[in-house]
N, C-alpha and C positions, 0 to 999 in steps of 0.2 A: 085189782079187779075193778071192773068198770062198778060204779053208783057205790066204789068206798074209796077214789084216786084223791090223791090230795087236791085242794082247790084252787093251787096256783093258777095264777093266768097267763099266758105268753101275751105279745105285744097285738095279738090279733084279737085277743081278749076269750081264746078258746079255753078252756082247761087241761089243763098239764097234769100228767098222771105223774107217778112215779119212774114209770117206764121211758119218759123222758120223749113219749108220742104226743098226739094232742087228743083230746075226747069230741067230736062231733056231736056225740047221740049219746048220754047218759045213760045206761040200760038200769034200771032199779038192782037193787038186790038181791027182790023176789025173782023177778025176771032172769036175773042169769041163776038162781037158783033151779027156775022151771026147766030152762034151755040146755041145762047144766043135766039134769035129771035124764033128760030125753037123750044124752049123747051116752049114757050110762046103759040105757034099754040094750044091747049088742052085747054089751062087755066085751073082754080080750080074753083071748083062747092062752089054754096055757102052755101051747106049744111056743105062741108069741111071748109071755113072762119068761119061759126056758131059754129062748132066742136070746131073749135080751141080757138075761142073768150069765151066759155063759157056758162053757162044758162043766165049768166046776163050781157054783156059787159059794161064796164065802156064807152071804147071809142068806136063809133060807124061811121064806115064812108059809106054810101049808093051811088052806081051807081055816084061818081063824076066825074065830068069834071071840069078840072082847068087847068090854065097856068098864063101866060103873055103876058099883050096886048090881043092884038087878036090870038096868038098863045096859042092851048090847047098843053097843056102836059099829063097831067092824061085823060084817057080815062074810061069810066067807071070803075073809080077805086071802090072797096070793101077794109073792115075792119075793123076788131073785136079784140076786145084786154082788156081781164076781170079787175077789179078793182087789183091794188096790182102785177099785173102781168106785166111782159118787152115782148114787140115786137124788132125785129130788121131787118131793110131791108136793103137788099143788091144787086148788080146787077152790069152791067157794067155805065162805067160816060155816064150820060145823060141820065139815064132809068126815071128820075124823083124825085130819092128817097126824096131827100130834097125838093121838090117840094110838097110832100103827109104831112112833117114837115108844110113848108111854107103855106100851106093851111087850116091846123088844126088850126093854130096860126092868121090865117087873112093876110099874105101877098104876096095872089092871089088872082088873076082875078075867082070867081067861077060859072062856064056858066050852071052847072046844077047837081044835087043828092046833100045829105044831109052830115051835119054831129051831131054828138050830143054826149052830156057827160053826163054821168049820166043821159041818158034820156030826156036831155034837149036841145033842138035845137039852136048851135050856130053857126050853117053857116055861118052868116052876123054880126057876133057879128067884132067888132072892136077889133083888139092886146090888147088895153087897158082893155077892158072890160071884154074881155076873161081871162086875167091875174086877175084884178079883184074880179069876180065876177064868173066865172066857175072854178078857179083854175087849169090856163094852162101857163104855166112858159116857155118858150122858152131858152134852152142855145146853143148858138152862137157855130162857129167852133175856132179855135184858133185865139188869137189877140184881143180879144173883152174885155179887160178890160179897164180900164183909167189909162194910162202908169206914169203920172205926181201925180196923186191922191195916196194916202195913205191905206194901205189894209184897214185899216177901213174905210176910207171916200167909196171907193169901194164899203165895203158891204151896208152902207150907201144910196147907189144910188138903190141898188137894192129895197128898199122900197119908191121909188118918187112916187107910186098911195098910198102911206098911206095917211090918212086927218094930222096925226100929226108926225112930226119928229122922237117925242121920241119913238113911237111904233117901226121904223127901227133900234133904236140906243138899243133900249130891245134885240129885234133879232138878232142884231148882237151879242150882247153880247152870248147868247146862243150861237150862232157858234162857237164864240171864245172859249165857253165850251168845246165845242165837237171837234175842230180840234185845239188841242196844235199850231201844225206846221203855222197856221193864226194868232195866238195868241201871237205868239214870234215874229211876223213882221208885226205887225196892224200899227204900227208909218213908217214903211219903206215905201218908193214909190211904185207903185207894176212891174216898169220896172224893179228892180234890183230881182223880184222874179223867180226864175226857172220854167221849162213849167210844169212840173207837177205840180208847186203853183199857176200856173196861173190858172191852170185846173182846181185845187180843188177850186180857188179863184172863178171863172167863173160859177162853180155850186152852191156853198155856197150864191153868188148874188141872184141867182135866187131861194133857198130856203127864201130868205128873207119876201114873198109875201104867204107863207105857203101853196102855190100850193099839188094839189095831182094828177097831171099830168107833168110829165116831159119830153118835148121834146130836144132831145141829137143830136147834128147832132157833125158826126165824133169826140168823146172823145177822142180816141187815135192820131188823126193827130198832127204831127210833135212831139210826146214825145219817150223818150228812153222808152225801156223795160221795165227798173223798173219803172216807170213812171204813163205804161199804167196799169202796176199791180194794183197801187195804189188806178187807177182810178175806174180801175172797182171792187176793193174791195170796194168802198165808193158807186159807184151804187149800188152794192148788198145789202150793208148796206140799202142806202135809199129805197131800193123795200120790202127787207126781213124783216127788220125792223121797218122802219116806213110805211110800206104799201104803196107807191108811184107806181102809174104805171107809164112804162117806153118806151116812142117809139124812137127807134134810131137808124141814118145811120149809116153804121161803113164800112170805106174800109177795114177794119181788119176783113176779111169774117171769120175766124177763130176765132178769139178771141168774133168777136160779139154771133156768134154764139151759141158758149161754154155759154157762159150769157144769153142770152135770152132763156125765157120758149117759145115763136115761132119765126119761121124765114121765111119772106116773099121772094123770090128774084122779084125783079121788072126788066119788059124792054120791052123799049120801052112805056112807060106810064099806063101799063098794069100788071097783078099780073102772073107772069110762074108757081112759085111753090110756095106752102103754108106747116109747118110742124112742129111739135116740132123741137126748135132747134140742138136741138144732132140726131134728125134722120135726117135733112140737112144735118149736119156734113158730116153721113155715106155715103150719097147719093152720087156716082159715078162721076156721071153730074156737078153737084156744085162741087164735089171736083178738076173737072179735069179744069172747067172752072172758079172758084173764089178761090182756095185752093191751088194754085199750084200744084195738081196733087197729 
């Protein structure tokens, strides 16, 4: 977002976002928070949310109201988001977005409208049981592994609701199929792994539970370049692939974007704009306020 890009300089001595454009005109904060507000006054109709979600939404979220405590955050939020398909929401800090994650998964306060999977109302379902038994996998933002534990004891952990051990120690082994790079350092600690291993390591957890909803809050924070490549090659893989739907924050308004088949921007606890994600891309508004320009 423009007035939080990183502060590199290219050879012109402009500033370089993340998005890998140049910044001209620094917009403050506040400022795209103000601009940000006013794109929000219209809102999106929910025949456009229904458009976009599909004929049959896998993930369904109705009129919520959620926060913390006694403070709501989401205000009649809406959301539709078809089987097999990535959502990705983006906005300025504090519009919520993790809050709409946090909510899916059970860890808010929810004061009123629905949500449901697959048709099946789990509003009030518990984290445990959503993971479970609706197949909703939460992955964390950076940090979240067990620094002292071993990559395999890790993937390991990611199956503690199985009734038997050795079901988790199957499943890992299948990972260990499919990602060499886990494979070669199952015995290592997972502190001495690099943030892209963490990353992969971090997702690979949470496939352990054979989810078919994956909640992603910010994949690319704090990795290099080639890193975030990585990552979102491995999401693609598990959306294209193996059919997982995909809801996730991304401050990387650009790169989330380019990935997701829709892109919500949220703010202020409310949905501004809704749209396939490459017509976001295009869009002027977003680009000048989340794209650097």
């Amino acid at each position: 977002m423009a007035g939080q890009e990183d502060t590199a300089k290219d050879k012109q001595g402009k500033s370089v976002g993340y998005h890998g454009g140049t910044v001209d005109t620094v917009i403050s904060v506040d400022e795209v928070n103000r601009q940000a507000a006013a794109l929000a006054e219209a809102g999106v109709a929910p025949e456009r949310i229904a458009e976009l979600g599909g004929p049959e939404p896998y993930v369904k979220i109705e009129h919520l109201r959620a926060g913390y405590g006694k403070m709501e955050i989401l205000h009649d939020f809406n959301l539709q988001v078809g089987r097999g398909k990535s959502l990705c929401l983006i906005g300025p800090n504090g519009a919520g977005k993790s809050t709409i994650l946090h909510s899916i998964f059970g860890f808010t306060n929810i004061y009123g409208g629905a949500i449901s999977i697959d048709g099946r109302d789990v509003t009030r379902m518990s984290s445990n049981d959503k993971l479970r038994h609706a197949g909703v996998a939460y992955i964390l933002q950076d940090k979240s592994v067990f620094p002292g534990m071993t990559v395999e004891e890790n993937l390991w952990m990611g199956g503690y609701l199985m009734e038997k051990p050795a079901k988790a120690k199957a499943k890992a082994e299948e990972i260990f199929a499919k990602y060499s790079r886990l494979a070669e350092r199952r015995r290592h600690p997972a502190r001495v792994l690099s943030g892209g291993e963490r990353r992969l390591l971090e997702i690979s957890r949470a496939l352990v539970m054979e989810p078919e909803v994956l909640l992603v809050d910010e994949p690319s924070i704090g990795l290099e370049p080639r890193f975030i490549d990585m990552v979102f090659e491995i999401l693609d893989d598990l959306q294209n692939a193996e059919g997982k739907t995909i809801i996730m924050v991304e401050q990387n308004a650009k790169k989330g974007l380019e990935f997701a088949d829709i892109g919500y921007v949220l703010v202020s606890g409310q949905l501004a704009m809704a749209g396939p994600g490459k017509e976001l891309l295009e869009n002027p508004e977003v680009g000048r306020l989340f794209l650097g320009g």
